[in-house]
N, C-alpha and C positions, 0 to 999 in steps of 0.2 A: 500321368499318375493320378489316382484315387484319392480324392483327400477323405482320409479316416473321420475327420468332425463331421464334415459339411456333405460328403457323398459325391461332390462334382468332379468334373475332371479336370486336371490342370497339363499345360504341356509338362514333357519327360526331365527339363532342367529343372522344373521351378523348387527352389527350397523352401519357401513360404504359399499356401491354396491362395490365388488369386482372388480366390470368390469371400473368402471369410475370412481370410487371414494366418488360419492355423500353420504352426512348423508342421513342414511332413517329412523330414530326415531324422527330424527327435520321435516322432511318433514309430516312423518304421523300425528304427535301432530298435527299441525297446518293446515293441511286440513281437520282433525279431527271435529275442531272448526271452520272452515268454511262451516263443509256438514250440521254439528248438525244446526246452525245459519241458511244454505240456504234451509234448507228440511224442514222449517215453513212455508214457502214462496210455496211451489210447489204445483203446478196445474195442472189440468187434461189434459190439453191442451199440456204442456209441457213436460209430458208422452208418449204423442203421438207421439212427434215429436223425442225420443228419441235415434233413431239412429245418428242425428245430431249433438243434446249435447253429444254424446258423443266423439267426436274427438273436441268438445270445453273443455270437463273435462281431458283430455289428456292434450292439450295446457295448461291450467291454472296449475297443477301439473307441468309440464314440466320447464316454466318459474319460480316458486318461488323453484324448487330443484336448480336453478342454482347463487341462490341470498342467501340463508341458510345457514350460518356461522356454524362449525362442533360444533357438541355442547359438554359440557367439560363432561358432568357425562351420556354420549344416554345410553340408559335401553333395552334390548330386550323387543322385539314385541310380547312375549310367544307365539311366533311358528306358528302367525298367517300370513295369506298371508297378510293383511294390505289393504291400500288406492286402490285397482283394480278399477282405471276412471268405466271400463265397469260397476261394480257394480252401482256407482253415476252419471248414466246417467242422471236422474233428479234431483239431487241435486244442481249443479252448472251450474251457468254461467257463460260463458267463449267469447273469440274471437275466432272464427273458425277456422281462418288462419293462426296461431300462431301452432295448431296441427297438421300442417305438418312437423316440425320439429322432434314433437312425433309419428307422422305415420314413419317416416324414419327407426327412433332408436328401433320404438316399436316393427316393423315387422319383425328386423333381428339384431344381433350380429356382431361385427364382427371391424374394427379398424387399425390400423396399424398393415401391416404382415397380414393380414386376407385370409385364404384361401379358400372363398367363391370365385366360378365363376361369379355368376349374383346376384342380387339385383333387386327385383321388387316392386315399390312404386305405392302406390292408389293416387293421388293428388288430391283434390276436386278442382271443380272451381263453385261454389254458383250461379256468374253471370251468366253463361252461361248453370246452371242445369247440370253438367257432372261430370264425374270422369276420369281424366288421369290416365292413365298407363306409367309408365316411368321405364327403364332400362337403366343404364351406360350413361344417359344424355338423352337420345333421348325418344320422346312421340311414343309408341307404340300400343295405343289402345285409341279411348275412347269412354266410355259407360256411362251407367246410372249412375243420380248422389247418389246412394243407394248403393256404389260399394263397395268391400274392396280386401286388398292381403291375405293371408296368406302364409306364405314360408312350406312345406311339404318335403323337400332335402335337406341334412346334409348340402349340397354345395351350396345352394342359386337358382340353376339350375332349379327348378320344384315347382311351385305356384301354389295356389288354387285361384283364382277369385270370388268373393260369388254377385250376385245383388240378390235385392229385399227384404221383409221386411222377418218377422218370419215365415208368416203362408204361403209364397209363393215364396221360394228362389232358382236362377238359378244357381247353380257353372259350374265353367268350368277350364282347368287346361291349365296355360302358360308354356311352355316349348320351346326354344330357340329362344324367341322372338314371339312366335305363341301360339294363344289363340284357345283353340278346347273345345266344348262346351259340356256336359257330360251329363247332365238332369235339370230338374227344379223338383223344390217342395222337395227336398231332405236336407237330415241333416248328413253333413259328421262329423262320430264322429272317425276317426284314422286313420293315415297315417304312410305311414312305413319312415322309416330315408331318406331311399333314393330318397324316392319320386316313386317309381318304382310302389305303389298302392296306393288306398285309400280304407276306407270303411264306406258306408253311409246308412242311413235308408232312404227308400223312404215312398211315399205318400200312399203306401199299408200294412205299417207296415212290410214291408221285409225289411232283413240286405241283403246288395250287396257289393261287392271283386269291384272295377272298376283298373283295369291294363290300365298303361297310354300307354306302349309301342304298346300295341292290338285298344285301344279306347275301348274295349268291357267290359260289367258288367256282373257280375255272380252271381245268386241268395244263398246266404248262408244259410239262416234262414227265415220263414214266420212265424206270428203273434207275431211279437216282441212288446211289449209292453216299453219296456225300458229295457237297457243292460251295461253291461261294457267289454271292448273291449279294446285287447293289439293285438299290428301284428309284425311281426317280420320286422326286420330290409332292409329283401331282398322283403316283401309286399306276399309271397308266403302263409306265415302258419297265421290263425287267432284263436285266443283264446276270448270266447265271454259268457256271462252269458243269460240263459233264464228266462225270473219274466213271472209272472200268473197275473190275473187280480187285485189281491192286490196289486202287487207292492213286491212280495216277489220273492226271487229266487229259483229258481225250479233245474239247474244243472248247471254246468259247461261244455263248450263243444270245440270241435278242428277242428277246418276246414284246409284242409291240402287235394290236390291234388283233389279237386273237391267234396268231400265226409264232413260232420259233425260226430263228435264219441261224445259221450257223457262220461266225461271223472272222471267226481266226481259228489256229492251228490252235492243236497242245501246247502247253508253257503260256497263257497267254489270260491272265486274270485281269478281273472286274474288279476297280476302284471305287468307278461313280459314275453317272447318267444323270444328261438333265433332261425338262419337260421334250417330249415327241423324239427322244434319243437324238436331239440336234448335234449333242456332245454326247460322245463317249470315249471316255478315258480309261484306260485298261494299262496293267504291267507287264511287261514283257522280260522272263525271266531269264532267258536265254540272254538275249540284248541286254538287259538289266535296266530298263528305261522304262520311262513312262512315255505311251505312246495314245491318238489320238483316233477315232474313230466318225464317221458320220454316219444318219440313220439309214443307208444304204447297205450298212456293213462293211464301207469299205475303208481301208487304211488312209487318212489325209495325213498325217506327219508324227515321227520321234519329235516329242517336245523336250525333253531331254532323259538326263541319266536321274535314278534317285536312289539315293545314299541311304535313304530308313523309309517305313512305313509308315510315314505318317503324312497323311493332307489334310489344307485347311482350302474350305472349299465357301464360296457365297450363297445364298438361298436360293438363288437359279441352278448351280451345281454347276454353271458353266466357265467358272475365274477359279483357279485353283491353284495353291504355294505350295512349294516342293523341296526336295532336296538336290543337288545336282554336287558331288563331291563333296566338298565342305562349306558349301554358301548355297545361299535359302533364293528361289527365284519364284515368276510368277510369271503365269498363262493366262492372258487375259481373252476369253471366248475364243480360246485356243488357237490364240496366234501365238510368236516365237517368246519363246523364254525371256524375262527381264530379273536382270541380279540384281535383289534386294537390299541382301547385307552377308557380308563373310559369319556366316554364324548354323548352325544345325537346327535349324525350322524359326519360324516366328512365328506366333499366335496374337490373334487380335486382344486388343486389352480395351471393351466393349462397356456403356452402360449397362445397368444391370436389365433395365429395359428389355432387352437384346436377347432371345433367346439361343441357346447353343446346342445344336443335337451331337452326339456321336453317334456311329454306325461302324459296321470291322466287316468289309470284303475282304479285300484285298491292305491288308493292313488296320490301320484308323482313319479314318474319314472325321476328321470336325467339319461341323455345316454351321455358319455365324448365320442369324437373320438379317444379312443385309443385304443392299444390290450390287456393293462393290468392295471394294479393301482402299479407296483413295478416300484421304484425310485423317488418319486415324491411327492410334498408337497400336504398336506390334513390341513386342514380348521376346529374348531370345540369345541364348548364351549370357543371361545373366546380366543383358541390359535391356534398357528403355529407349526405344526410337518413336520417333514421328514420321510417318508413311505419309508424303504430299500427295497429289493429285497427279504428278509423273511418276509417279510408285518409286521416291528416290526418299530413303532413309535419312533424317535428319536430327539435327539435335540429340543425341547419344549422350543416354545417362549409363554410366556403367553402374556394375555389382546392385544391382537395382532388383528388389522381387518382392512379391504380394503385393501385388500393383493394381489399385482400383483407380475408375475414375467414374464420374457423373452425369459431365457434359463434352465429354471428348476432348478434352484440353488440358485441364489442371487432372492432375493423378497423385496420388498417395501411392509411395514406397516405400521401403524397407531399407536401408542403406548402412551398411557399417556399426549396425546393432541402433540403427535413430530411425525415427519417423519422421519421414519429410513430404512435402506437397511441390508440384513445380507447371508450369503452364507450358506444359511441351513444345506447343505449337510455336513461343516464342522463343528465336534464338539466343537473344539476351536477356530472357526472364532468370532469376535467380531463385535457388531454390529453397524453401524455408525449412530450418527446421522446428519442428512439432515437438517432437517428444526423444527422449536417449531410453534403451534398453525395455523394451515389451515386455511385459511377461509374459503375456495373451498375445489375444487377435486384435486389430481394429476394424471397426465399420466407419460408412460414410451415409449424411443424410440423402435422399435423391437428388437433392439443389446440388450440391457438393458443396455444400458453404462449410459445414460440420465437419467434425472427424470426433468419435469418440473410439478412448484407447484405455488400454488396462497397462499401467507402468509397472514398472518393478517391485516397488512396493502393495503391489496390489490395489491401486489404485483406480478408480474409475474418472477418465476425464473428459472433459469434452473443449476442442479445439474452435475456434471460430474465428474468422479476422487472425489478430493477434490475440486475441483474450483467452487467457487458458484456465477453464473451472474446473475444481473439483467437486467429485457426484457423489460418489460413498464408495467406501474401505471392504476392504475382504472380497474383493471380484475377482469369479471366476472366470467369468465369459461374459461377450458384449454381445446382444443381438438389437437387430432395427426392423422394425414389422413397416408392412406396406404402409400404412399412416404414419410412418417416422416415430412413432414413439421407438422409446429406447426401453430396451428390457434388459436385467444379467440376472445372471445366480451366483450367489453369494450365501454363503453361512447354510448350504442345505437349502436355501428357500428361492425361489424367484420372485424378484422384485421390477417395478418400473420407476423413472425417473420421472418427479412432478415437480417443477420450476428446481430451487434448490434443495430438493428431499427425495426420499425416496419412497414409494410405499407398497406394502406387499402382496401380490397376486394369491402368493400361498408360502406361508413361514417354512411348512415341510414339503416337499418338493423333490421328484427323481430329475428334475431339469422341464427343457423347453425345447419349441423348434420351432422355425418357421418356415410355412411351407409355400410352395411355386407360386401362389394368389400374396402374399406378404401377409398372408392370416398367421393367428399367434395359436400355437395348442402348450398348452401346462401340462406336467403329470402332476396331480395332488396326492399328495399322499406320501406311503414307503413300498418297498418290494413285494407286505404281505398284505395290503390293500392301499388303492391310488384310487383317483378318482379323472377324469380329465376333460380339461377346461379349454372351452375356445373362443377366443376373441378373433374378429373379422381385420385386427391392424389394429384395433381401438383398446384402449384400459377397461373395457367392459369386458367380463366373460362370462360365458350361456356354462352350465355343464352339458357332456355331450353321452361320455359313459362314466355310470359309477359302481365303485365296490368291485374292481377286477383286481385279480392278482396273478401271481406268477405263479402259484400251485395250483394242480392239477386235482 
């Protein structure tokens, strides 16, 4: 699922965003009921204009995730992605300029301790028809106002640019500051982690490799009709399905060193691939398993059955958690399944450090940046386990969610409407409680020593040891930039936290965000002009753009 505040992904049970803390069963209920109410109402006209409203359906999600009191009994979502703005491009209407806060958070990950290099933001500017390009403060580009980012680099380092509408789009890929133009009329559908390739269908119905380090594209495939498509992590191997003119699949095949093999029958999709196609994992629909491939093309084993679409795979792509029935297993360099835990997937629950890609071949693909899954807490049916180094689940916190941790050990959950901290790794540590009844989110410092929380009354605190302070009244939302300072918005305004005071960034204020580097951006201002302020993590901020507004 989507979390509507923060833009990242969380697994399909979670009732609380892992990454920021927001409720996401209160937020979907109630946009819910705002899309059914406003999609009586929509017109053809406002169809049209639907790349627009949708960074206003971003903003209006965005704003009421941050006002949503944690709710006492939230329900899983059964498994669905939920409120996706992009879906209810026509359903709502919103303020434009308010979804830059959700362009920031939506396009990248990342927070205090964040080990992304760059961060690249689309900023619209309505009045003046354009789209800013902004990195680490500074406007680096600007172009049509039809524009967008997408981040393509585990590390933030390597962007996709898209202008123009569906039937007629130019990307072009940013990389150190420098935007190089790749082609128009194209649909890039996979990029590899590192950013080191892409690959896109063009206007011929060819699949094309594009290598950013060359500028050069390389023809893979001609008369593609429609496909699915995994690449591996180095952008080198691509694993791609061919359909016929029904829309049916006809084979599975492997591109790898300039050459396609054709490597299984119809029924037989792409998962995931790692570096030189050592692995490759593929579903098997007929069978209904996930089965195992080497870069031969030949079939080496059923690793077993999977129950849902979703895999959590390590940064090689070659250790990957599954489903098999009703309990979660794991493939280690693709040898035989080992049973985790009786439960429907578990997801790693990672420092923020830790970057996390998703990819959709054959389902969802999560990619953690790590080299293994032993020592580490995993996520799933609603509890908290400790994953050893025999990949045997230990220590079982039940009803347990919005689970942070810092140093892979002590974690902050949600528990029974309390906030609580506990050292997983031990089996007799106990667990403390922090705080009863949220209103908000919590953050945690990078140390994990801290935890600051918004309580019921609206309070802002901060947890330490056992010492519990109060920071200041009327909070609406807690954020922590890469330098640990503590920011909220409160009363309209965004403030920061200074020893025991607070002092204000901007009294009037549309909000804040922090983006993938743990850099801080402010809107200053209201709807019908803001100004916008960027701090690097620090209480210092440069201005970056001033005097935009949301009219045209």
């Amino acid at each position: 699922m989507i979390c509507p505040k923060c833009g990242k992904e969380n697994a399909d049970d979670s009732k609380f965003c892992e990454h920021c803390g927001a409720p996401l069963e209160a937020v979907v209920e109630e946009v819910k009921e705002e899309v059914k109410a406003a999609a009586e109402e929509v017109k053809e006209e406002v169809r049209e204009e639907a790349k627009e409203v949708q960074t206003e359906v971003k903003a209006e999600v965005e704003r009421k995730a941050a006002n949503i009191p944690t709710p006492k009994a939230p329900k899983d979502p059964n498994g669905k992605k939920g409120l996706d703005p992009k879906v209810l491009i026509a359903a709502i209407g919103a303020v434009a300029v308010i979804a830059l806060i959700v362009i920031l958070i939506n396009v990248f990950s990342g927070g205090s301790g964040s080990g992304y290099k760059a961060a690249y933001e689309a900023i619209p500017d309505p009045d003046n028809e354009c789209t800013h390009i902004v990195n680490a403060g500074k406007v680096i580009a600007k172009v049509g106002e039809d524009a967008d980012v997408a981040t393509i680099s585990a590390d933030g380092s390597i962007a996709l640019l898209t202008e123009g509408d569906d039937d007629d789009v130019t990307v072009s890929v940013i990389k150190n500051g420098k935007i190089t133009k790749v082609a128009e009329n194209i649909e890039p559908v996979a990029f590899s982690d590192t950013g080191a390739s892409f690959v896109f269908l063009n206007e011929d119905e060819e699949l094309m490799l594009y290598t950013v380090s060359s500028g050069k594209s390389e023809k893979i495939a001609g008369e593609i009709k429609s496909t699915r498509v995994a690449i591996s992590p180095d952008g080198k191997s691509v694993l791609y399905t061919q359909y016929d003119e029904e829309d049916e699949v006809t084979a599975l095949y492997l591109y790898a060193s300039g050459k396609s093999t054709k490597i299984a029958k119809d029924g037989i999709y792409p998962v995931t691939l790692s570096n030189g196609a050592k692995k490759i994992y593929a579903y098997d629909s007929e069978g209904e398993s996930l089965v195992l491939y080497n870069a031969k093309g030949e079939k080496v084993a059923k690793i077993g059955g999977s129950a849902s679409k979703y895999f959590v795979v390590n940064k090689d792509h070659t250790d990957i958690i599954f489903t098999d029935g009703d309990k979660t297993y794991i493939s280690v360099d693709g040898g035989e399944k080992v049973k985790l835990a009786s439960v429907n997937m578990l997801y790693p629950v990672l420092p923020k450090t830790t970057t996390m890609i998703t990819t959709r071949s054959y389902g969802t693909v999560y990619t953690y940046g790590i080299s293994n899954f032993k020592n580490i807490i995993v996520r799933g049916g609603g509890s908290l386990y400790y994953l050893n180094s025999k990949y045997e689940t230990e220590n079982k916190i039940s009803d347990a969610s919005s689970a942070m941790t810092a140093d892979g050990s002590t974690v902050y959950y949600y528990k029974n409407e309390n906030l609580y901290s506990k050292n997983i790794k031990k089996a007799d540590a106990e667990q403390v409680k922090i705080a009863s009844k949220l209103a908000s989110n919590f953050v945690i410092s990078s140390d994990g020593k801290t935890v600051y929380y918004i309580n019921e009354d609206d309070e802002l605190h901060s947890y330490k040891g056992t010492k519990d302070t109060k920071l200041a009244d009327d909070v609406d939302y807690v954020y922590i930039s890469g330098k640990n300072n503590v920011f909220f918005e409160s009363d309209g305004g965004v403030f920061y936290v200074s020893g025991s005071s607070k002092k204000a960034v901007a009294t009037e204020a549309l909000g804040m965000a922090v983006d993938a580097t743990g850099s801080v951006y402010v809107f200053k201002g209201d709807e019908d002009a803001y100004d916008i302020l960027y701090s690097n993590g620090g209480t210092k901020f440069d201005e970056v753009l001033k005097g935009l507004s949301s009219e045209k």
